[in-house]
N, C-alpha and C positions, 0 to 999 in steps of 0.2 A: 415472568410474564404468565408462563403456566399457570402457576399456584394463583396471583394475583386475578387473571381476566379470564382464565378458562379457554375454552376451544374460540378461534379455531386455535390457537399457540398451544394447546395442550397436544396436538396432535403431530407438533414441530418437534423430530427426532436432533438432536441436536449433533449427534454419530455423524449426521448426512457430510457435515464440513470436516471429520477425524483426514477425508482424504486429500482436503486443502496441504497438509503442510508440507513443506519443504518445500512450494513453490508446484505444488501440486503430485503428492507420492512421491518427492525427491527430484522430481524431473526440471526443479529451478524457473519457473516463469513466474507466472506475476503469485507474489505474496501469500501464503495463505491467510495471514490477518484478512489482507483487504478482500480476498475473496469470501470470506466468509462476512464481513462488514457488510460488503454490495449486496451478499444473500437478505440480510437483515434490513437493508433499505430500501430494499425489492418488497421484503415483509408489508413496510409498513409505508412507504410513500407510495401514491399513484404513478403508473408509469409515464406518464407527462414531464413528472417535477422530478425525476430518477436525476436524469440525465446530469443536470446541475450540481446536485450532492455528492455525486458518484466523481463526476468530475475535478471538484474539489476536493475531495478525499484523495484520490490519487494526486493531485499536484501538488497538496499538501507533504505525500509520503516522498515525493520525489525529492522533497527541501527541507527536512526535518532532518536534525541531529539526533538517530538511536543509537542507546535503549534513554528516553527519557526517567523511565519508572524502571530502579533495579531491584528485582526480587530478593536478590544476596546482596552482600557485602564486597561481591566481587569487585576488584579495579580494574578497569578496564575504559579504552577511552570510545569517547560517543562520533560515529561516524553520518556523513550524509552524503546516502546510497545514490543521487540523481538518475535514478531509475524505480521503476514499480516492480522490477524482475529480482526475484529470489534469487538467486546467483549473483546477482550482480550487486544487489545489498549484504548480502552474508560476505562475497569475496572483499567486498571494501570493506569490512569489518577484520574479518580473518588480517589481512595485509595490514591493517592499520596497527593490528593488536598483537602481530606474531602468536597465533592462535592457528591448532587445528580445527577441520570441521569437525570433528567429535568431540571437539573437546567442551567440558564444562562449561565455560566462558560464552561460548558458541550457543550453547543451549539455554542459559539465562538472558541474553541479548535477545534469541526470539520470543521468549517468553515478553520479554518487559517489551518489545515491539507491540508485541500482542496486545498486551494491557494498553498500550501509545494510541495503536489504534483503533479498539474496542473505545476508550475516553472519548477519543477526536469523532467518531462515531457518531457517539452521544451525544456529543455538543451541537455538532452538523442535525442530525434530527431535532434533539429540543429547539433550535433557530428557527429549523422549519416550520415545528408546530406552533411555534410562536410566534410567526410571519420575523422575523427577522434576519432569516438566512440572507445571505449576503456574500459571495465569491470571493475569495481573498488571494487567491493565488493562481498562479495559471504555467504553463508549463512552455516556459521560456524557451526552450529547445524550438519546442514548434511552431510557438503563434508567429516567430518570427522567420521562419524558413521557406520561404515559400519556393524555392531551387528543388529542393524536395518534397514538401508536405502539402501538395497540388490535387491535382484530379488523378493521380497514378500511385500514389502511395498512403497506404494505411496507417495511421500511429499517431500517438500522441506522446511517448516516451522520448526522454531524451537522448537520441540519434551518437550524439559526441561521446558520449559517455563509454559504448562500445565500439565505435566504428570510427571516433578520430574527430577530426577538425574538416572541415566540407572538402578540401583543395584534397584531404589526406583518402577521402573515399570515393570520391567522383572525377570523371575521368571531361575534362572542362576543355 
């Protein structure tokens, strides 16, 4: 985009997201792919039509099977995180794969995450600018809770995923 359109993108340090990763410096919340994605659709949609893309991107990442795209030859089998938190995708990974966190395997899986969701990205923008965006997924945990996801609680992740089955967290 730099080289292509000039300022302002010539003036986008691209360093700023290096502290996205691991869920933010290691601290495991939500994605660095996706937060660096949201940076970039912050870039370039008005903050009106954010909300929508952004939305779909994360419900998206909640229901995908990673890594889609593998940078090695590595085997390894493809998991789906039903969460947008770093932790909680990497550990369903790790557990699925008998895999450490440091290990190699570990570290190509975010890679090809990355790439998953830099593509899914893309595609979500060009729709936009094409007028043919269109919502395709939604984030089943929530729309459908409303014991929890009322006027008293924040979130749009999926609740079950760390905290159990409703009767198993709430005291009824």
């Amino acid at each position: 985009m730099a080289k292509e359109y000039g300022a302002p993108y010539s003036y986008f340090p691209p360093e700023m997201y290096f502290n996205a990763r691991g869920g933010i410096m290691g601290w495991g919340t939500t994605c660095g792919a996706l937060i660096s994605a949201i940076g970039f659709i912050g870039l370039f949609v008005p903050k009106e039509d954010q909300g929508a893309i952004i939305n779909e991107l994360m419900a998206w990442y909640q229901q995908a099977s990673f890594p889609m795209y593998k940078p090695s030859d590595m085997d390894f089998e493809q998991t789906v995180a039903n969460s947008t938190l770093c932790h909680v995708s990497v550990t369903t990974f790790l557990k699925k794969n008998n895999v450490a966190v440091n290990s190699d395997e570990k570290t190509e899986r975010c890679a090809g995450v990355s790439a998953d969701v830099a593509r899914k990205t893309a595609e979500l923008l060009n729709a936009y600018f094409d007028n043919q965006f269109t919502a395709a997924h939604k984030s089943e945990g929530t729309d459908t809770c409303t014991t929890c996801h009322s006027n008293d609680i924040q979130g749009k992740d999926n609740c079950i995923t760390c905290h159990g089955e409703v009767g198993e967290i709430h005291d009824f």
